[in-house]
C-alpha positions as CSV (number, residue, x, y, z in Angstrom):
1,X,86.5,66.2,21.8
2,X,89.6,63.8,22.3
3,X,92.4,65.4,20.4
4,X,92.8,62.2,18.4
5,X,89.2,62.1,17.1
6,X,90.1,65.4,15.7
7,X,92.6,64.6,13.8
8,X,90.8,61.6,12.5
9,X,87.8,63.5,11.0
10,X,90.2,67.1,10.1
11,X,92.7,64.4,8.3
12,X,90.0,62.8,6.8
13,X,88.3,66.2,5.5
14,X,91.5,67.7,4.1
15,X,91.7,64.5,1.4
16,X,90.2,66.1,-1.1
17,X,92.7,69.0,-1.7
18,X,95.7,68.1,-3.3
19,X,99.2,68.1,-2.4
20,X,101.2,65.8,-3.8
21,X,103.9,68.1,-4.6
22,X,107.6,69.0,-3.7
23,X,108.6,71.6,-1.7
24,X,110.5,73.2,-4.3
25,X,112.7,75.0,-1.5
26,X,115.8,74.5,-0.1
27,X,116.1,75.7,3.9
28,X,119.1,74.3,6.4
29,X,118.3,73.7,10.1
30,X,119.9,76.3,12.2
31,X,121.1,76.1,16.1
32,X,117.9,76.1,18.1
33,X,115.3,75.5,15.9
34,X,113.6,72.7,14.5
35,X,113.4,71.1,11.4
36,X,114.6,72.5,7.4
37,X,113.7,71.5,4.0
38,X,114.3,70.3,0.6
39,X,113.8,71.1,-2.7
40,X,112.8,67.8,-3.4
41,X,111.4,66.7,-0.2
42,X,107.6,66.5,1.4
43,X,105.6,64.5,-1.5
44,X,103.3,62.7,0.7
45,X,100.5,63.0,3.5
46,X,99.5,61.7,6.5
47,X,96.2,59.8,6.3
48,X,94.1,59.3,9.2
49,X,95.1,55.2,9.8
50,X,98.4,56.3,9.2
51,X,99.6,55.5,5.7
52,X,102.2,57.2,3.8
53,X,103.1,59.9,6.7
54,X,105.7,62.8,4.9
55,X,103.1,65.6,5.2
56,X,100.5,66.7,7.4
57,X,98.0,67.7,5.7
58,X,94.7,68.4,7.8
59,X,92.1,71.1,7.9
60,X,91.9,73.5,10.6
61,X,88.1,72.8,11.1
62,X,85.1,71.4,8.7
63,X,82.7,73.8,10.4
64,X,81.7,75.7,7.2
65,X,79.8,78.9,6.8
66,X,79.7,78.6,3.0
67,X,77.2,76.1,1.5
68,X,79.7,74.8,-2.0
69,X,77.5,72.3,-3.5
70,X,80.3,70.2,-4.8
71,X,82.0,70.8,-1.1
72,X,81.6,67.8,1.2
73,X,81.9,70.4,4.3
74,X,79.1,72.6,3.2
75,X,76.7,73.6,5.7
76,X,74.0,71.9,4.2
77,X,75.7,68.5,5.1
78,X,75.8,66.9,8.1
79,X,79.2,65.0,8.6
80,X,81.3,65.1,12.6
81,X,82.5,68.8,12.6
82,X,85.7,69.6,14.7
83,X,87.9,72.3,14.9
84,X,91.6,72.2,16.3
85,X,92.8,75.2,18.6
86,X,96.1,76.5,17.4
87,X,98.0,75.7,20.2
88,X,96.5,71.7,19.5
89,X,97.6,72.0,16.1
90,X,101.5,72.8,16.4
91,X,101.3,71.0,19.4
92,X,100.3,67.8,17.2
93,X,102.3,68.9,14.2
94,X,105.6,69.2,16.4
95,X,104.8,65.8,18.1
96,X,104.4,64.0,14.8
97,X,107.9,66.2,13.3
98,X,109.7,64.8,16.5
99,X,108.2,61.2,15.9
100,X,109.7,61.4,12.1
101,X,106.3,60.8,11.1
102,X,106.3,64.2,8.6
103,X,108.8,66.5,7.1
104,X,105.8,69.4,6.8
105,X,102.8,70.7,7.4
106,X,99.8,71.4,4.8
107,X,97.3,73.2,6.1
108,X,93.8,73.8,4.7
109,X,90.5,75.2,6.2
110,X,86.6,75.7,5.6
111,X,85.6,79.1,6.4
112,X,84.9,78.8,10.3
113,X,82.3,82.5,10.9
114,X,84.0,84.4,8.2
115,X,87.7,84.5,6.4
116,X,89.1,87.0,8.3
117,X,88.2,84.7,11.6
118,X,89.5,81.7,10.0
119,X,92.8,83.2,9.0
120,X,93.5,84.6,12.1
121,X,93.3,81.2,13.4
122,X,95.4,79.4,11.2
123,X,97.8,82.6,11.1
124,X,98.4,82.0,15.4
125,X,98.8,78.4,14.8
126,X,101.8,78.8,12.4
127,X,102.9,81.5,14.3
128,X,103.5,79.1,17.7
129,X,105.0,77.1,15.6
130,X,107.5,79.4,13.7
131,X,108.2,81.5,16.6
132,X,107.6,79.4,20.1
133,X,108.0,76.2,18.9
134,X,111.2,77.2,16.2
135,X,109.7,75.1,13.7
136,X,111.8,75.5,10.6
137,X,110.2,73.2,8.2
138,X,108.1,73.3,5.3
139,X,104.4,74.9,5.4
140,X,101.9,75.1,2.4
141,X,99.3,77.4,3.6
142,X,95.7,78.1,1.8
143,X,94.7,81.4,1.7
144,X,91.3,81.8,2.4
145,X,90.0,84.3,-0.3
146,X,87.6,87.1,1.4
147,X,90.1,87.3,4.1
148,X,91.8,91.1,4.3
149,X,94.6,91.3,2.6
150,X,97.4,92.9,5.7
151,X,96.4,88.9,6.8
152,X,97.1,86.9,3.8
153,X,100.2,88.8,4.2
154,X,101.0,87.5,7.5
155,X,99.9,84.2,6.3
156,X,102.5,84.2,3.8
157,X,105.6,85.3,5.9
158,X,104.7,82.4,8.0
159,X,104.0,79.8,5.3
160,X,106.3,78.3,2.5
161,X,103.5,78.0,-0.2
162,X,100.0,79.2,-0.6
163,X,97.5,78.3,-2.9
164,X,94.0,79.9,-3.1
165,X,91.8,77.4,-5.0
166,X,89.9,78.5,-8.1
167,X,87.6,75.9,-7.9
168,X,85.8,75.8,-10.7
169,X,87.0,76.4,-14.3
170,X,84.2,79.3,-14.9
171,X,82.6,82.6,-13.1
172,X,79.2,80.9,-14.3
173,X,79.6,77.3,-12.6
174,X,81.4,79.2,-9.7
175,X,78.3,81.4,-9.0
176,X,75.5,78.7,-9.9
177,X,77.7,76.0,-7.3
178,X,79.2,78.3,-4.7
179,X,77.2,81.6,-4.4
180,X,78.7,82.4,-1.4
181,X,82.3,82.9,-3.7
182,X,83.2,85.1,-6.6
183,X,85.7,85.1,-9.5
184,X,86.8,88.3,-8.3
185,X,87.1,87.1,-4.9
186,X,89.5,84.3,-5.9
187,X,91.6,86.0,-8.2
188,X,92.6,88.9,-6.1
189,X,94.5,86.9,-3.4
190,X,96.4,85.5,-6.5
191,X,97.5,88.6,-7.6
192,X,98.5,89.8,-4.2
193,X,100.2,86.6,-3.2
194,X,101.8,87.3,-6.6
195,X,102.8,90.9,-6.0
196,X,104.3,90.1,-2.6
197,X,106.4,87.1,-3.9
198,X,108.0,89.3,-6.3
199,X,108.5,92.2,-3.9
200,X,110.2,89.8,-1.1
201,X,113.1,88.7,-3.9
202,X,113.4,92.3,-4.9
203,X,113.8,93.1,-1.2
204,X,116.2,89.8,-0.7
205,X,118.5,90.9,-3.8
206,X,118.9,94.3,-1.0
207,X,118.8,93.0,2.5
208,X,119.9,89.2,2.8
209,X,118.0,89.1,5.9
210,X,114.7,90.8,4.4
211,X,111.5,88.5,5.4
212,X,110.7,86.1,2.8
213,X,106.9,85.5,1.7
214,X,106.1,82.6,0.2
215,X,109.4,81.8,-0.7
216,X,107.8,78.3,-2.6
217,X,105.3,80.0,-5.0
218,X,101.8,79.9,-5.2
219,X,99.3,76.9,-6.5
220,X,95.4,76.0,-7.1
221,X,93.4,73.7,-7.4
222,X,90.2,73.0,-9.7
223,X,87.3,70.2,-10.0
224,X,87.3,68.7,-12.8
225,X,83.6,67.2,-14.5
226,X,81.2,68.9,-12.1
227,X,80.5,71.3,-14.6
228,X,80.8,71.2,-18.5
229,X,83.7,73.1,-19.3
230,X,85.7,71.4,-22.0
231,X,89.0,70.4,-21.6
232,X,90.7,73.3,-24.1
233,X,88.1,76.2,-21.8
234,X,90.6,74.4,-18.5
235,X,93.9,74.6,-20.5
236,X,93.3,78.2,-21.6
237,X,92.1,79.3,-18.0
238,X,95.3,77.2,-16.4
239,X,97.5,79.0,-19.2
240,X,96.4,82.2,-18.3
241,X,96.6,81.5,-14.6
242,X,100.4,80.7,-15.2
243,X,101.0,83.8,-17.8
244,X,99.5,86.1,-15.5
245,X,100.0,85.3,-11.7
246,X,103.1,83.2,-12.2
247,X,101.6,80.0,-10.3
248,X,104.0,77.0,-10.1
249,X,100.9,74.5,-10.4
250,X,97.4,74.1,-11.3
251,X,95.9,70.6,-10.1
252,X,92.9,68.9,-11.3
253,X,90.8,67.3,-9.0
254,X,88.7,65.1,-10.8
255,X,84.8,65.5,-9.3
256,X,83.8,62.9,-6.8
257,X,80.4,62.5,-5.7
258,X,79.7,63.6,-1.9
259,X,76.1,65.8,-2.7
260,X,72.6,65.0,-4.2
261,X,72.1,68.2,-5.1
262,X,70.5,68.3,-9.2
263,X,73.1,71.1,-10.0
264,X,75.5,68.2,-9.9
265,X,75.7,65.1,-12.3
266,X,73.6,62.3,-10.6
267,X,75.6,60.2,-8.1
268,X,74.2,56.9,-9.2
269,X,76.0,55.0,-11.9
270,X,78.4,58.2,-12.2
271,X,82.3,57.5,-12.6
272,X,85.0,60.1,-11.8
273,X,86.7,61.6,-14.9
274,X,89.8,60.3,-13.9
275,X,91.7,59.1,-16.8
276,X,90.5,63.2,-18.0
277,X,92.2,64.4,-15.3
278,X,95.6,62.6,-15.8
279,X,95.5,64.1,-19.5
280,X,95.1,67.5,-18.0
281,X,97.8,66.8,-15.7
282,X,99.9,65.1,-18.9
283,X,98.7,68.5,-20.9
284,X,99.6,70.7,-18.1
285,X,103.1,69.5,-18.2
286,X,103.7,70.5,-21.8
287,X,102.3,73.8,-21.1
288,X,105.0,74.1,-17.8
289,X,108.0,72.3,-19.7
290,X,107.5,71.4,-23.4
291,X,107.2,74.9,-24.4
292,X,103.2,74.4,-25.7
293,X,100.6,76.6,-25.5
294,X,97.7,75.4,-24.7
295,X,95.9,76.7,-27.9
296,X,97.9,74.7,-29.6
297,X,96.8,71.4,-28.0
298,X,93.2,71.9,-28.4
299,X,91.2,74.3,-30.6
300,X,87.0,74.8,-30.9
301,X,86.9,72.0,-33.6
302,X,88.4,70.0,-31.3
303,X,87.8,71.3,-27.8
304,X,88.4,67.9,-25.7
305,X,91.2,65.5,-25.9
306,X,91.4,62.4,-27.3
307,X,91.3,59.8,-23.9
308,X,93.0,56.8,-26.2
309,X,96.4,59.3,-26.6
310,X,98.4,61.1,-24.6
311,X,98.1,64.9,-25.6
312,X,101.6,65.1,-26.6
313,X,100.8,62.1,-29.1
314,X,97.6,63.5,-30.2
315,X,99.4,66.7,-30.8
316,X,102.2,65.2,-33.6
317,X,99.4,63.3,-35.2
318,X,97.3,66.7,-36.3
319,X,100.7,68.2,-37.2
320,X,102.4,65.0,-39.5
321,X,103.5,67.7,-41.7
322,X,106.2,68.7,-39.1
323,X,107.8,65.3,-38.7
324,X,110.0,63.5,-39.1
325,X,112.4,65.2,-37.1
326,X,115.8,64.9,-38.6
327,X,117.5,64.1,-34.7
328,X,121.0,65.4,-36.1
329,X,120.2,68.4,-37.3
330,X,116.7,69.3,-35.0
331,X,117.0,72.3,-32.3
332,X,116.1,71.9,-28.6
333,X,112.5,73.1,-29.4
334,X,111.8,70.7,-32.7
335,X,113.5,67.5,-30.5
336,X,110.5,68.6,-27.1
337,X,108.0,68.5,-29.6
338,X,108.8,64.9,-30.7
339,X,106.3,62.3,-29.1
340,X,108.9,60.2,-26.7
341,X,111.8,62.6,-26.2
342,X,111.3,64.4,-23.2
343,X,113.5,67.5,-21.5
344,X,116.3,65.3,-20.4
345,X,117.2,63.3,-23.2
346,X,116.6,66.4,-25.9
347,X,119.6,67.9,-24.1
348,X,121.4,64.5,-24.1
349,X,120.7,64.4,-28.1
350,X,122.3,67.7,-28.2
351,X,125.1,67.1,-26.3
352,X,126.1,63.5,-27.8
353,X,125.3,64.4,-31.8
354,X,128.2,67.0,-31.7
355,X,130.7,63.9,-31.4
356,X,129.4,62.1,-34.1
357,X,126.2,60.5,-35.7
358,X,123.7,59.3,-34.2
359,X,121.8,56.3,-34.7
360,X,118.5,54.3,-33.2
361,X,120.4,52.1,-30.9
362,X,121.9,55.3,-29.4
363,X,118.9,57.0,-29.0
364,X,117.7,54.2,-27.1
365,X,120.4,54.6,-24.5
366,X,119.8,58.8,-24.0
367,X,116.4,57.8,-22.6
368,X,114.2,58.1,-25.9
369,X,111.2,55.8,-26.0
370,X,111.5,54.6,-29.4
371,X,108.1,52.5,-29.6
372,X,106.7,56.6,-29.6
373,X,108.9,58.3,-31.8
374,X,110.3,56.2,-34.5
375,X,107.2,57.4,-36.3
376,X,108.2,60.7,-36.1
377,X,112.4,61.0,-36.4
378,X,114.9,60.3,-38.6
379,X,118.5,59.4,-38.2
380,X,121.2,60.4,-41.0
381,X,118.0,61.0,-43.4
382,X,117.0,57.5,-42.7
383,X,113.8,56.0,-40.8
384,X,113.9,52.8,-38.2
385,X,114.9,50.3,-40.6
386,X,111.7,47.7,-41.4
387,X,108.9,50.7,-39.7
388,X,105.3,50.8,-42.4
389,X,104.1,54.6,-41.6
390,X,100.2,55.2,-41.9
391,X,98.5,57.7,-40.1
392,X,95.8,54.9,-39.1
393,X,98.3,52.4,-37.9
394,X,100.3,55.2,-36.1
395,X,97.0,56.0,-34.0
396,X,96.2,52.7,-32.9
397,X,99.7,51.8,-31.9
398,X,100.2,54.8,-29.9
399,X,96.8,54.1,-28.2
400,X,97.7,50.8,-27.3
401,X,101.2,51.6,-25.8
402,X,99.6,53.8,-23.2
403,X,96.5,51.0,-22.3
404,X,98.3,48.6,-20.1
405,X,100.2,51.4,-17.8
406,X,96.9,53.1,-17.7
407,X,95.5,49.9,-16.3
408,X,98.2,49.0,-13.8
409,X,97.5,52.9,-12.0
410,X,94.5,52.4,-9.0
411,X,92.3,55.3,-9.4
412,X,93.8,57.5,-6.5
413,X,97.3,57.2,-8.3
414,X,96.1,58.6,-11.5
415,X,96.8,62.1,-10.4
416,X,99.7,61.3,-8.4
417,X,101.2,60.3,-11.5
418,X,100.1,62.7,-13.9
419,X,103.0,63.6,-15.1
420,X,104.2,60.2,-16.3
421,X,104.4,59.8,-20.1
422,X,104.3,63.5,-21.0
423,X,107.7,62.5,-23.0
């Protein structure tokens, strides 16, 4: 197969993991090899008719032996299969680095005979391309659970990131949807991606030239409306994945039709949770920044969020007996929990109200978004001058700021952006 067919139908494969994420690692070129990265850098990917090229991101091969209902590469379906060589893959990815097409590569695979098979392959690919090639820019590998672990150790001295996907938010979907994986099977990569990342800084703190695994942390990835989980049974799975294996992200894929199978909701008339999806990834960043836990956004009386609010809004409304917020006299952790004052301008509030009062025209300035939180702060004792509070009104003001951004956002940007408004 032409090398460029193959990168049509492995580019076009790999669009259902996500990766739109920073590198969050710094790396300078050096004489004689190729390539660095930035903290901040590699938040795109290269589609297959060439839009928005920053990252590679392409599967090794489609040619699955799993059969993942939800999966569009199981081995029940029957779409072109393909499978790059390593040598054709850092050949290409070089080419395309050289072009300034990408700043990185992200590289995903179905499980070609086996794991251990598959990560062997990918393993030699980034290995020609560390080592032969002297490629020194940013990798995010996936870890291919099942594989033995002495390889998902190599994998990660070669790669940046890695990221084993948990898939789906429970062992019970997992095993009716993907017999072929296990809880067990997902989680212990995790913990030994987990172990090693915190062994290779202890070793760097030493030896300044110790090898560095996975120097960028570790992610996953989880559908999102295949199966009925609610949205507080994902929030308390993603908080215990960040408690316990220290991940730096959990996305949310929300489900998309690609199988008939009657495990799965019926593809006819069926619309992809995605508006859910951006209040995970709105929820997720209050768990990561805002100092939440995730019990304390949702609870079993309430085990979903409300799709009309952001969950930050939603939050302040259940809790009206903790507001207002007096902004003079408010720590760091009263001011985060105040719909429409986010990390940066809490720390501006607390900065500027030591050199005198503040008032509602200043706040504007910091960064505060006043048409959220003048319902829920105080300046000098006193409200926004003119504001009618009622818990009614509140709701259906709130739910109408966040309607027309909501329906400016295309579907695939939802995600992208989940972060936006989480202020």
């Amino acid at each position: 197969m032409d090398l460029m067919d193959k990168l049509t139908i492995l580019a076009d494969a790999a669009k259902y993991d996500a990766a739109c994420t920073s590198s969050g690692l710094d790396r300078a070129g050096r004489a004689g090899r190729l390539g660095s990265t930035m903290a901040a850098g590699c938040c795109h990917s290269f589609s297959a008719d060439g839009r928005c090229i920053s990252l590679l991101k392409i599967l090794y091969t489609n040619i699955c032996a799993y059969d993942c209902q939800y999966c569009v590469n199981r081995r029940s379906n029957d779409p072109p299969r393909a499978a790059f060589t390593p040598r054709e893959l850092a050949e290409l990815t070089i080419q395309f680095y050289r072009r300034n097409y990408i700043e990185g590569l992200f590289l995903s695979s179905a499980v070609l005979r086996d794991p251990d098979y598959t990560t062997e392959r990918m393993i030699e690919a980034l290995r020609l391309l560390r080592q032969d090639y002297g490629f020194g820019g940013y990798i995010h590998a996936k870890a291919i659970p099942g594989a033995d672990p002495l390889l998902t150790q190599q994998l990660g001295l070669l790669a940046d990131r890695l990221s084993v996907n948990i898939e789906l938010p429970s062992a019970k979907s997992l095993a009716l949807l993907a017999p072929d994986k296990g809880r067990a099977g997902i989680l212990a990569p995790m913990a030994q991606i987990r172990d090693g990342i915190t062994q290779s800084r202890q070793e760097l703190a030493k030896y300044h030239h110790a090898p560095r695994f996975a120097p960028a942390g570790q992610s996953t990835q989880m559908i999102v409306g295949a199966t009925p989980e609610s949205d507080r049974h994902i929030l308390m799975l993603t908080q215990g994945l960040y408690d316990k294996y220290h991940l730096k992200r959990v996305f949310y894929s929300a489900y998309i039709p690609v199988s008939s199978s009657s495990l799965l909701p019926a593809p006819q008339g069926f619309q992809p949770p995605l508006l859910r999806e951006h209040r995970l990834y709105q929820a997720d960043w209050l768990l990561r920044f805002y100092h939440f836990r995730a019990e304390e956004l949702l609870d079993e009386g309430r085990p979903d969020f409300d799709l009309r609010l952001d969950p930050k809004c939603g939050w302040a409304l259940r809790h009206l007996d903790q507001f207002p917020v007096e902004v003079q006299r408010a720590d760091y952790e009263a001011l985060l929990r105040v719909p429409g004052i986010g990390v940066t301008s809490a720390k501006r509030i607390l900065t500027v109200r030591r050199a005198g009062p503040l008032s509602f025209s200043g706040l504007k300035k910091l960064g505060v978004v006043l048409k959220r939180a003048q319902y829920f702060i105080t300046c000098s004792g006193r409200m926004l001058e003119g504001l009618r509070v009622r818990e009614d009104g509140i709701l259906s003001h709130l739910a109408a700021l966040d309607r027309p951004a909501l329906a400016q956002v295309q579907p695939e940007q939802l995600s992208l952006f989940g972060e936006e408004g989480a202020s």
